[in-house]
C-alpha positions in Angstrom: -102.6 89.7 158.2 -101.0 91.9 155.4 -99.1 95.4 156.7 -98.6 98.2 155.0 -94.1 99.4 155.1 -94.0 103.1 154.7 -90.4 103.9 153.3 -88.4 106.0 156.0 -86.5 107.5 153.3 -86.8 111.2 153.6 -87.9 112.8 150.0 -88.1 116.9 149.4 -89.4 118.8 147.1 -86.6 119.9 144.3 -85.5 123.3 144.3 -86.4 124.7 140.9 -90.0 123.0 141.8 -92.9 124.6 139.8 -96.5 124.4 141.9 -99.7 124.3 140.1 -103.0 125.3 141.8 -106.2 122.9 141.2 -109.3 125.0 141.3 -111.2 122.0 142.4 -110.2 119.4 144.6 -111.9 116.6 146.7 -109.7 118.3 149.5 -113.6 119.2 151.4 -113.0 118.1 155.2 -116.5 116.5 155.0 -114.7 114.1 152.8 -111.8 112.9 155.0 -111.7 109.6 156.9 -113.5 109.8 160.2 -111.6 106.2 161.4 -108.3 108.2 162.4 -108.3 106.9 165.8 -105.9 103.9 166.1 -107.6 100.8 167.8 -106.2 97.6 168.1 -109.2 94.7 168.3 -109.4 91.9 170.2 -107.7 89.6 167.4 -104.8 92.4 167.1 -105.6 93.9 164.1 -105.2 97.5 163.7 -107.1 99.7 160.7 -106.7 103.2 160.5 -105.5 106.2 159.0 -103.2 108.5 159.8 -103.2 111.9 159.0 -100.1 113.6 157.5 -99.1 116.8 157.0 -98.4 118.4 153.8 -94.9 118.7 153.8 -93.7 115.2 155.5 -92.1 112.8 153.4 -94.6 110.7 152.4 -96.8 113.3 151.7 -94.3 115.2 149.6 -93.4 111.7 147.6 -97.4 111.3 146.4 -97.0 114.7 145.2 -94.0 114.1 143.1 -95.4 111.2 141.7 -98.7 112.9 140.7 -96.6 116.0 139.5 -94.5 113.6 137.1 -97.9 111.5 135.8 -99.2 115.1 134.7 -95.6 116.0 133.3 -96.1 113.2 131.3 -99.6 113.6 130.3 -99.4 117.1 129.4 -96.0 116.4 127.4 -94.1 119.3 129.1 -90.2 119.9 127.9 -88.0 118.3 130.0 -89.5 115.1 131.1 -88.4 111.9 129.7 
């Protein structure tokens, strides 16, 4: 059975951070995972998602990784 290791390290947000607002999104709730609910089956297996809020770590790491794929794609100053 493969696992999944989510990193413990603890990333923020910089402070001289620049937000951008998407005007569409495929944030809709109708949209979200329904199997939240952790289960473990008879064989021991367990397959769900967790929810996480917007500022925990891992959260905040996806987001600085998207922000720095549009950095690049948009060829802002700054980004190597």
């Amino acid at each position: 059975m493969s696992a999944r290791r989510v990193s413990e390290k603890q990333v923020t947000v910089p402070p001289n951070a620049h937000f951008l607002d998407f005007e569409r999104s495929e944030g809709d709730s109708s949209r979200w995972p329904s199997d939240i609910t952790q289960i473990i089956d008879s064989e021991g297996q367990v397959n769900f998602m967790k929810p996480i809020g917007i500022d925990e770590s891992h959260a905040v790491k996806w987001r600085l990784g998207v922000a720095q794929g549009l950095a690049i794609a948009l060829k802002l100053p700054g980004i190597a």
